[in-house]
N, C-alpha and C positions, 0 to 999 in steps of 0.2 A: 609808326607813331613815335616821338622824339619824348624819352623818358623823363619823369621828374628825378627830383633826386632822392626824395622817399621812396621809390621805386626799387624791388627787389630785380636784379639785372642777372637775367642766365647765362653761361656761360661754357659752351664747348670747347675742350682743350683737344689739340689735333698731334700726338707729338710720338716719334715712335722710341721714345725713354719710360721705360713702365717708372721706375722712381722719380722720375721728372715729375710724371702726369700725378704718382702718388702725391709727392711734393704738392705741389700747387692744389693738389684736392683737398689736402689738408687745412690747408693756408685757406680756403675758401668758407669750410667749416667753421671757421672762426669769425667770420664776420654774415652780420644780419642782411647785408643789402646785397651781395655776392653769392646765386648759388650754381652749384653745378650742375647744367641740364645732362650733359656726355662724356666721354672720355675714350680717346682711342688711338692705336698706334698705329691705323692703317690708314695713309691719303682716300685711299678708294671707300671705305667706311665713312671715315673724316662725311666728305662730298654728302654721300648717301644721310648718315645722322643730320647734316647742316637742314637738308630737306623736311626729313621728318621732326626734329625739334626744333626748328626755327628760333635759334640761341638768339639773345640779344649780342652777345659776343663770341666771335671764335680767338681764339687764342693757336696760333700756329706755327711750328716749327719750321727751319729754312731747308735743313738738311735733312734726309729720309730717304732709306729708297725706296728704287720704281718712282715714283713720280713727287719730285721736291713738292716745296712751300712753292714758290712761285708758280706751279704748272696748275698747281692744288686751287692755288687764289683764284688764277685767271677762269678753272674750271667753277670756280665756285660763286663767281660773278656772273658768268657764261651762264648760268644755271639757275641766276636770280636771286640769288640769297643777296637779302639788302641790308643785310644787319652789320654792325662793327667785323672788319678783320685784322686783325695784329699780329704780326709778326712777332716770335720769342724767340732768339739763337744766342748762338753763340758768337759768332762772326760780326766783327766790326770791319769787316773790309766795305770800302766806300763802294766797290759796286753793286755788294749785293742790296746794302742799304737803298742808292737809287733803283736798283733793278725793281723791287719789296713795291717800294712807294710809286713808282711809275706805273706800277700792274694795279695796284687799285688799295694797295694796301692801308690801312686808318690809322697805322702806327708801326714801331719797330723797337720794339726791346730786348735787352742783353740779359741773357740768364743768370748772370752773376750779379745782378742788383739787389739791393737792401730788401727781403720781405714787403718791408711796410710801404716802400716805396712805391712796388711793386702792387701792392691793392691800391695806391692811392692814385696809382696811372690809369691801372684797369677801370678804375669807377669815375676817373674822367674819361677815358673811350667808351664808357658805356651812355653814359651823358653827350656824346657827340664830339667830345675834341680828339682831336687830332695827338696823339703822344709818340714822345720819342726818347729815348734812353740821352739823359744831361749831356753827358759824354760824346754823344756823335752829334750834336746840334754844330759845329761847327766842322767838324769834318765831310759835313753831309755839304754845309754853306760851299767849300772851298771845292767838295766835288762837283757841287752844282754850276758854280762859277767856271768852273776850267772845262767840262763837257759843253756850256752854252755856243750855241754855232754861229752864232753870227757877231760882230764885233760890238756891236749898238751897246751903250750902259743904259740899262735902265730908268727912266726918269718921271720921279711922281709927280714933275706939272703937268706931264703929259694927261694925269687923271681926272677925270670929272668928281667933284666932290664926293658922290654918291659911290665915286668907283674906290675913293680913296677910305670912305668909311668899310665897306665890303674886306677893301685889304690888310684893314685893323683887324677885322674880326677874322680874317683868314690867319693874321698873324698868332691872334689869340687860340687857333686849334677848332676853331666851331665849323661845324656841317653846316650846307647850305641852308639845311632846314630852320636849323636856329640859329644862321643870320637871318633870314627870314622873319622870323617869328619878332626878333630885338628889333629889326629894324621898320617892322611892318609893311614886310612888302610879301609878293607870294615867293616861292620857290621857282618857279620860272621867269620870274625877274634877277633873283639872283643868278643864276646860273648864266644869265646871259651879258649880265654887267661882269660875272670873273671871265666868259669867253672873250671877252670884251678889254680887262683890264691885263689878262694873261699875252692879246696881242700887242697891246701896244707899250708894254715892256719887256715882248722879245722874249718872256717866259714862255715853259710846257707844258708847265701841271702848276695847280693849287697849293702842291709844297714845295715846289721851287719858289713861288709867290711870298709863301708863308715866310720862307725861310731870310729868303733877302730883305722882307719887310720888316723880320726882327733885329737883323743886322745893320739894316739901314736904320734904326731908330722908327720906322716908321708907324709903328706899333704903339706909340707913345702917346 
């Protein structure tokens, strides 16, 4: 169910930094619509808790060992959990950032960002968009550009209107679910109009979409 925005949003942090996890438990306490369902510094845990408290959000780290962020996500996808997952590191290198987002990831943010920032990302990924630290939106663009395999540019006359409004709102960070909802269509209409518009601009995923649609103005 795609939450309002009065809605108190829970939240599992997956991170194996005890003052990290303190940190942000903190930072949570402070605000009414953010609370903490978990907290833990074991991936296999992580997994396990995801199940039994059905967070609206996980909040997960990239680096950890025994089994990183990424092996963590795909297991936690694998295993059904449909809620928000965001990635929190430290690492701005451009692959892990595509690597994060290609796995299934709802967002990617830097540990070193502003607090308030910081709640004010989280509580739009809990609302359904899509977030990313300022800072790599264009690193992510130029990584996405230079790994694309095939020569084709892009072309949104290519889109059928319907396809072109979808890609507005994929630019804007929203879940299928609430394009859906704005645009009055079900959820298996959308999805089949992004498999749809993702082919015939030669894109992979919904954030390489998003990404070029903001760079191309298309978002406008």
């Amino acid at each position: 169910m795609t939450r309002n925005a009065q809605d108190t949003a829970t939240l599992l942090i997956i991170d194996d930094h005890p003052l990290l996890r303190r940190g942000v438990t903190q930072l949570l306490e402070l605000e009414d619509d953010l609370e903490l369902a978990g907290e833990t510094g074991e991936p296999e845990e992580g997994v396990r808790l995801a199940g039994e408290l059905d967070p609206d959000l996980i909040l997960l780290d990239l680096n950890m060992p025994g089994m990183d962020g990424i092996e963590t996500l795909k297991r936690l996808r694998q295993d059904g959990f449909a809620g928000r997952i965001v990635m929190f590191t430290v690492s701005d290198h451009e692959e892990d950032v595509v690597a994060a987002l290609r796995a299934g990831a709802d967002g990617y943010l830097l540990k070193d960002m502003d607090p308030d920032d910081m709640v004010r990302q989280l509580r739009q990924a809990a609302l359904g968009r899509m977030v990313i630290s300022e800072s790599l939106t264009a690193l992510l663009a130029e990584a996405l550009r230079s790994q694309r395999n095939q020569p084709a540019t892009p072309d949104i006359q290519s889109l059928t209107q319907r396809e072109r409004e979808i890609l507005r709102e994929l630019a804007a960070g929203l879940s299928n679910k609430l394009i859906a909802r704005k645009l009055d269509i079900t959820e298996g209409t959308v999805k089949v109009h992004v498999k749809h518009l993702l082919k015939k601009l030669n894109l992979r995923s919904r954030v390489e979409a998003a990404v070029w649609a903001v760079q191309e103005g298309v978002d406008k």
